[in-house]
N, C-alpha and C positions, 0 to 999 in steps of 0.2 A: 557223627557226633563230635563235639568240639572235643580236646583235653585238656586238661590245666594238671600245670604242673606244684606239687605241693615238695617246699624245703623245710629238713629239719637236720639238724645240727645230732651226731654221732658221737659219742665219747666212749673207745673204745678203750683195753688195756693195750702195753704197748707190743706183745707178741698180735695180737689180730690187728694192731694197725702196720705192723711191718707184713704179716699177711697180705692183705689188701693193697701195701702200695708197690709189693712186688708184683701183685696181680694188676696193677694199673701198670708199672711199668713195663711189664709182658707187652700190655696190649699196647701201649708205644712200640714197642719191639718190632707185634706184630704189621700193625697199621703201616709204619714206616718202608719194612720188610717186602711185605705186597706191594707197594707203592713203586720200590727201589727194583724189584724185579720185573714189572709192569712198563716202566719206563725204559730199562733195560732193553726189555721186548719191543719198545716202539723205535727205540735208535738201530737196534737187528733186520727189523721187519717194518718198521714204517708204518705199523697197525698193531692196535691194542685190542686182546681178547679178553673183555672185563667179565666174561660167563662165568656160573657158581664154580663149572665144572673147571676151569684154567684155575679159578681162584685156589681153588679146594686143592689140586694139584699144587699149586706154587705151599701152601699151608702145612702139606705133609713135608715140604721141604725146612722151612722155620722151625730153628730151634727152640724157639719163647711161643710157640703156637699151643704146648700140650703143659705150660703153664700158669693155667687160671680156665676156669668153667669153660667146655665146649661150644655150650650156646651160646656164649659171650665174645668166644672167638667169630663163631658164626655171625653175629652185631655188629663185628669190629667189621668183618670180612664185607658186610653191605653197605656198612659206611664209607669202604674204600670205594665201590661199586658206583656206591649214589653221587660220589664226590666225582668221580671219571665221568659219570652220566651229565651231569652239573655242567663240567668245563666242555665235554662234548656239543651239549647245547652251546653255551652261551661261545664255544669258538665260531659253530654254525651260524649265529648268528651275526660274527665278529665285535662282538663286546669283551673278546679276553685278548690279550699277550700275550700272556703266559702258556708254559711249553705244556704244563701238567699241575695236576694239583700237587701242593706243598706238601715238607717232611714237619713233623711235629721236631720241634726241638728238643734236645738230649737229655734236659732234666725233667721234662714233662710228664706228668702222669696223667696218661687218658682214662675218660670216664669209664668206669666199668658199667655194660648195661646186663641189666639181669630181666627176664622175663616172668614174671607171676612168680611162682615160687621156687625162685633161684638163691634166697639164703632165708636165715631165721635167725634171730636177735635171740638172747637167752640170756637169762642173768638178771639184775637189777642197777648193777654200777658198775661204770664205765668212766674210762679219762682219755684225754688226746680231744685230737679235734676232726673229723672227717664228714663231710656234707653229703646227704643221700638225699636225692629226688625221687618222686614217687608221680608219674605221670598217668594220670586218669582220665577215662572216660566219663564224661559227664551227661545227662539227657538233659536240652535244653526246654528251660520252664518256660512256658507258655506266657504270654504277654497277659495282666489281669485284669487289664482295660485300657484305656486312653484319658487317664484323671491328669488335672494340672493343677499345677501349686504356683503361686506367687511368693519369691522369697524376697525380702526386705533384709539388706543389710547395713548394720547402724554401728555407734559406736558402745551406748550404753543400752540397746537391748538388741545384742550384737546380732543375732536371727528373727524375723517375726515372718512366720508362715503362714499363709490361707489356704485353704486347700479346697478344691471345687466342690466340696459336698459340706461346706460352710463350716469346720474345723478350723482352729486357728491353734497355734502352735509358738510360744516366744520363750526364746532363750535368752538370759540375762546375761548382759557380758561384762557386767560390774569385779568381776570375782577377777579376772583375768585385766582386766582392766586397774584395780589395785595392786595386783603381783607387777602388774607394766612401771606401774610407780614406785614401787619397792625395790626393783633393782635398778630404777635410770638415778633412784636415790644412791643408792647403795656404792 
């Protein structure tokens, strides 16, 4: 099933927006942390063991690991995964340079991912600014034929549509077309 990703704008007060961006900046922490002990492990050993079970290991050792949602640690910790899997490939196939994937820089706050019901909005009013995605699976709709349209574009009847099942369809573009004159006046 495809997903689409839906954005909407967050206005929290400013005790939960310092909440949240300590919990983004954790997951900096943490992201970075694994990253820096991983490559540590490949200049020792010459081989990197990207398994849940190393990860999870190196995790209990991070300080900023048991600050912000578990299962969000867990997200971060397969984004480091998938990112090592990533440059694994594409060194195999030699389309990379580079030694390892990158650290996020210092002021950065990585996305917090939360799973189904990982928090709960409450209240009615809120300030600050913080952007929350909501990614979805969608069932894809069925095609509902094969109709074709002819579209005509003009200046003063800026659309004129025909549609195969002999419908026709015109949009007048007068209205827009005097605002065009009003401000080349103006």
């Amino acid at each position: 099933m495809p997903l689409i990703t839906l954005k909407a704008q967050i206005h929290s007060d400013p005790q939960t927006e310092s909440v949240l961006k300590d919990a983004m900046f954790c997951a900096t922490k943490v992201y970075n942390g694994l990253l820096w002990y991983l490559r540590k492990e490949h200049k020792e050993t010459g081989r990197v063991d990207i398994s849940r079970k190393n990860l999870n290991r190196i995790l209990k050792e991070l300080p900023r690991a048991k600050g912000y949602y578990s299962m969000s640690v867990q997200l971060t910790r397969d984004e480091v995964r998938e990112a090592y899997k990533s440059f694994f490939a594409l060194k195999k196939e030699g389309l990379t340079q580079h030694e390892a994937p990158g650290f996020r820089r210092k002021g950065y706050f990585s996305p917090l991912k939360y799973v189904q019901s990982g928090f709960k909005v409450e209240g009615d009013k809120y300030s600050g600014r913080i952007e929350a995605r909501l990614v979805v699976e969608v069932k894809v709709r069925e095609n509902n034929g094969m109709g074709k349209v002819a579209v005509d574009l003009g200046e003063t009847v800026l659309i004129a549509c025909a549609f195969d099942d002999g419908t026709v369809m015109l949009y007048s573009g007068r209205f827009l077309k005097s605002v065009r004159r009003y401000w080349q006046k103006v």
